[in-house]
C-alpha positions in Angstrom: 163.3 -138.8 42.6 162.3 -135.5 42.1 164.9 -134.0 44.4 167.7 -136.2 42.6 167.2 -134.3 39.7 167.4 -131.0 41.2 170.5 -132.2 43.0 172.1 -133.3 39.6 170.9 -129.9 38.0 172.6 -127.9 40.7 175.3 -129.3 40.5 175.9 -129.8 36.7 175.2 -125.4 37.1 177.8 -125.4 39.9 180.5 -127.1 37.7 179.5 -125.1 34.8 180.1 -122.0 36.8 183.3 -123.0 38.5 185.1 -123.6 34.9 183.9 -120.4 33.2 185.1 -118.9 36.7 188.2 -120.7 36.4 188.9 -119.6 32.5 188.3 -115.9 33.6 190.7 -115.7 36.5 193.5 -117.3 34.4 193.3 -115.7 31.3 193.0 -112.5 33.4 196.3 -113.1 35.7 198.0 -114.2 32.6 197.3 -111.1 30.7 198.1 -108.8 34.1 201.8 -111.0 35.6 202.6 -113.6 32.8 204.9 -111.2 31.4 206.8 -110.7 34.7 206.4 -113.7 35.8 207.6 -117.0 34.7 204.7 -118.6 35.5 201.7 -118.9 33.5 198.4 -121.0 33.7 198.3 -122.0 30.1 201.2 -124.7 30.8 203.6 -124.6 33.8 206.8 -123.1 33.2 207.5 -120.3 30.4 211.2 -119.5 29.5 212.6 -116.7 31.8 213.0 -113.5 30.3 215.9 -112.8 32.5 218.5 -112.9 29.7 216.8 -110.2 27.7 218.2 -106.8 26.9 215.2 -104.8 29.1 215.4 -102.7 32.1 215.3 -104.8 35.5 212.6 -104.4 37.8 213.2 -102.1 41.0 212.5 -104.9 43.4 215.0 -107.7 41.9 218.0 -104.4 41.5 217.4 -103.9 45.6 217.2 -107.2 46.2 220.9 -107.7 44.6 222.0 -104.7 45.9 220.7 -105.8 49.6 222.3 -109.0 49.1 226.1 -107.4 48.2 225.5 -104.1 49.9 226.2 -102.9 46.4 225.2 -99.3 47.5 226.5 -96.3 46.8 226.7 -94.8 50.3 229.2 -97.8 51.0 231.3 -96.2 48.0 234.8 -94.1 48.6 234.1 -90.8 47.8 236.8 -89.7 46.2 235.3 -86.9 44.1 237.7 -84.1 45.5 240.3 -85.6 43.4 238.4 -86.7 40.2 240.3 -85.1 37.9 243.5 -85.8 38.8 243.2 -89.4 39.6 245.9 -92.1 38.8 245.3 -95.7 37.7 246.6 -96.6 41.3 244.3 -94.2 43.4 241.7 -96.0 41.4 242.9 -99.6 42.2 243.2 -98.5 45.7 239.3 -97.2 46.3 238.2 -100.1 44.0 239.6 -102.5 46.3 238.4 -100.9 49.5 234.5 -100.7 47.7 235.6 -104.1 47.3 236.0 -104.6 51.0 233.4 -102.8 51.8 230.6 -105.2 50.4 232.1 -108.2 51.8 234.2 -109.2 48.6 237.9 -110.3 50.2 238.8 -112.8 47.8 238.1 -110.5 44.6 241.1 -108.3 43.2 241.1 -106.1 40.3 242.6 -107.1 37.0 242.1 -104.6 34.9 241.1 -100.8 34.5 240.0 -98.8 31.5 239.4 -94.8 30.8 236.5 -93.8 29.0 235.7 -90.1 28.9 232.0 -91.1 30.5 233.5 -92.9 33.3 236.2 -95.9 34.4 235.6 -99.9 33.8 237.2 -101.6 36.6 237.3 -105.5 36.0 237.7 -107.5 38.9 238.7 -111.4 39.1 238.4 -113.8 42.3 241.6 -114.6 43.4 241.8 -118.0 44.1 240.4 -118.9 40.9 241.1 -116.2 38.3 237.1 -116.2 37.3 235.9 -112.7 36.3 233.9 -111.3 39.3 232.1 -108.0 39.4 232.9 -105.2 36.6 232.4 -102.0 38.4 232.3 -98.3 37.1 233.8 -95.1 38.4 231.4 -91.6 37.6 233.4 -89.3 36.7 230.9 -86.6 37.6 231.5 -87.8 41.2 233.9 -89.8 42.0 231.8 -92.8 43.0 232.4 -96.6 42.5 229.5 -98.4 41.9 228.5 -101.9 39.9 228.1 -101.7 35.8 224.4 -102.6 34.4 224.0 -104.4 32.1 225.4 -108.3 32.1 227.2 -107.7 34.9 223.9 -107.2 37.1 221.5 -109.5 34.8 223.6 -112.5 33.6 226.2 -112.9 36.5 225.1 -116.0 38.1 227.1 -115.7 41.3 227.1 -111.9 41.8 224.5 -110.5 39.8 220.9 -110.5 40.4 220.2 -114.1 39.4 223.1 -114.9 42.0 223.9 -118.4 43.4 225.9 -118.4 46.6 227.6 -121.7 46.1 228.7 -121.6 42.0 231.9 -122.1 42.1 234.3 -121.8 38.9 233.9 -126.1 38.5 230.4 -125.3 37.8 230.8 -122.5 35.4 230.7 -124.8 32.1 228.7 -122.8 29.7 228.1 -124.1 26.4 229.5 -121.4 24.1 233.4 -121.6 24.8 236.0 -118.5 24.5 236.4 -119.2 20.7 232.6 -119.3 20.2 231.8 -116.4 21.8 234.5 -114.0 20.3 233.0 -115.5 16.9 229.6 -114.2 17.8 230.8 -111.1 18.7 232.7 -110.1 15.7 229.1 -111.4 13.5 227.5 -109.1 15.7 230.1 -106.7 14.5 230.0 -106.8 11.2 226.2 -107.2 10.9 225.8 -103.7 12.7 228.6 -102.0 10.8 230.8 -100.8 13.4 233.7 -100.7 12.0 234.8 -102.6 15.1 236.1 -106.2 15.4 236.5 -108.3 18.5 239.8 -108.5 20.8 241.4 -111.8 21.0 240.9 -112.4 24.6 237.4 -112.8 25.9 237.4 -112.4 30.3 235.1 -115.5 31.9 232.8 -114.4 34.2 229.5 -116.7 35.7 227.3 -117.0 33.0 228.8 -114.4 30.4 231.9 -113.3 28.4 233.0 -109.7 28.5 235.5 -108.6 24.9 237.2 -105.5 24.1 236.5 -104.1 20.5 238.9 -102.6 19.0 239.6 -100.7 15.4 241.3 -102.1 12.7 244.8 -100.8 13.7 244.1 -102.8 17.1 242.8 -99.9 19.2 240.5 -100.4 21.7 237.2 -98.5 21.2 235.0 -100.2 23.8 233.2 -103.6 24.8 230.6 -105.7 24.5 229.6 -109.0 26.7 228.3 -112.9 25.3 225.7 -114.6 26.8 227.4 -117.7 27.7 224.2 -119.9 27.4 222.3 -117.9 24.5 224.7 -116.3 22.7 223.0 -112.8 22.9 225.3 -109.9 22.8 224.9 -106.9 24.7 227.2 -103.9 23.7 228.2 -101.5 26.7 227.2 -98.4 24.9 227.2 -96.4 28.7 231.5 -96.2 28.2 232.3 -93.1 25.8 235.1 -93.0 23.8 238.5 -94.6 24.8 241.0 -93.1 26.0 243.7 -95.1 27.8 244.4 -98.3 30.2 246.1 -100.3 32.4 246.5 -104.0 33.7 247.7 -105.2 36.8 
């Protein structure tokens, strides 16, 4: 009888010991990961942070850049020439980046000047879906992806990237409409002095719009979240200075 009771007090002092050990170890990984992580043990699955307007984390930007060979040693250098470039030379060493990292079906659509650097906007071919967005450094010469949405919201070539999205699957639940509506709020409510463009471009998972003055003239751009609705101005461009479409 006697060793019963010891048996039940050991192990009432072993359970005890196991759920303070338990209550330690979780409140301390959630206070060190649970903001980098998804995960949290207070209740399964947290909302992902991934549409937020922070710096990625080194490991996820190499991962995407492994994945695409998005690298800049895989650029054209065409520096020798920077300051005499043409819209076409551009198009020309766009499309061969393009080639380089394994993107044959994309073409580009659209170029802008900025005095900070060039926006080239690329579409897939087949299906006319924005692609990548790309800048030029002007410093430099080299092509090289844009940050911003075009790394962290673009769900087939961005970080978050899923090989077999295809332009069926690309329903988002803010349409063109919506989405050059939350832009021009956005707009207004940080006093610009900028409005919307009339077009927004489609990519997977966002909206990219020019902004333009009140005479019509671009200024510079800003993307829509496609599922949240957050905006995300480029503010990396510089002034504007000219463009062309193709």
């Amino acid at each position: 009888m006697k060793n019963i009771k010891k048996f039940l007090i050991a192990s009432i002092i072993l359970i005890v010991v196991g759920a303070v050990g338990l209550v330690v170890v979780c409140a301390t990984f959630s206070f060190t990961v649970s903001g980098a992580n998804p995960y949290s043990c207070s209740g399964g699955f947290r909302s992902s942070t991934a549409y937020s307007n922070r710096p990625y984390g080194m490991m996820g930007m190499m991962g995407m850049m492994r994945g695409f060979n998005f690298s800049r040693q895989n650029t054209e250098d065409i520096s020798k020439d920077i300051n005499n470039l043409t819209f076409d030379e551009i198009k020309s060493a766009a499309e061969k980046y393009l080639v380089k990292i394994g993107l044959k079906n994309v073409k580009v659509k659209e170029i802008m000047e900025f005095s900070n650097n060039y926006y080239i906007e690329t579409v897939e071919e087949d299906t006319g879906s924005g692609a990548v967005e790309l800048l030029l450094d002007k410093t430099n010469g080299t092509i090289y992806p844009e940050y911003g949405p075009n790394m962290m919201w673009n769900q087939k070539y961005g970080m978050h990237f899923r090989f077999s999205l295809t332009q069926a699957e690309n329903n988002m639940s803010i349409d063109e409409e919506k989405a050059i509506e939350i832009a021009n709020s956005y707009l207004t409510e940080t006093g610009s002095n900028e409005f919307a463009g009339d077009e927004a471009e489609k990519f997977y998972g966002y909206y990219t719009i020019d902004t333009v003055n009140k005479d019509g003239t671009p200024v510079g751009m800003l993307s829509v979240n496609g599922f949240t609705g957050q905006v995300w101005y480029h503010n990396w461009h510089g002034a504007f200075i000219e463009m062309k479409e193709y």
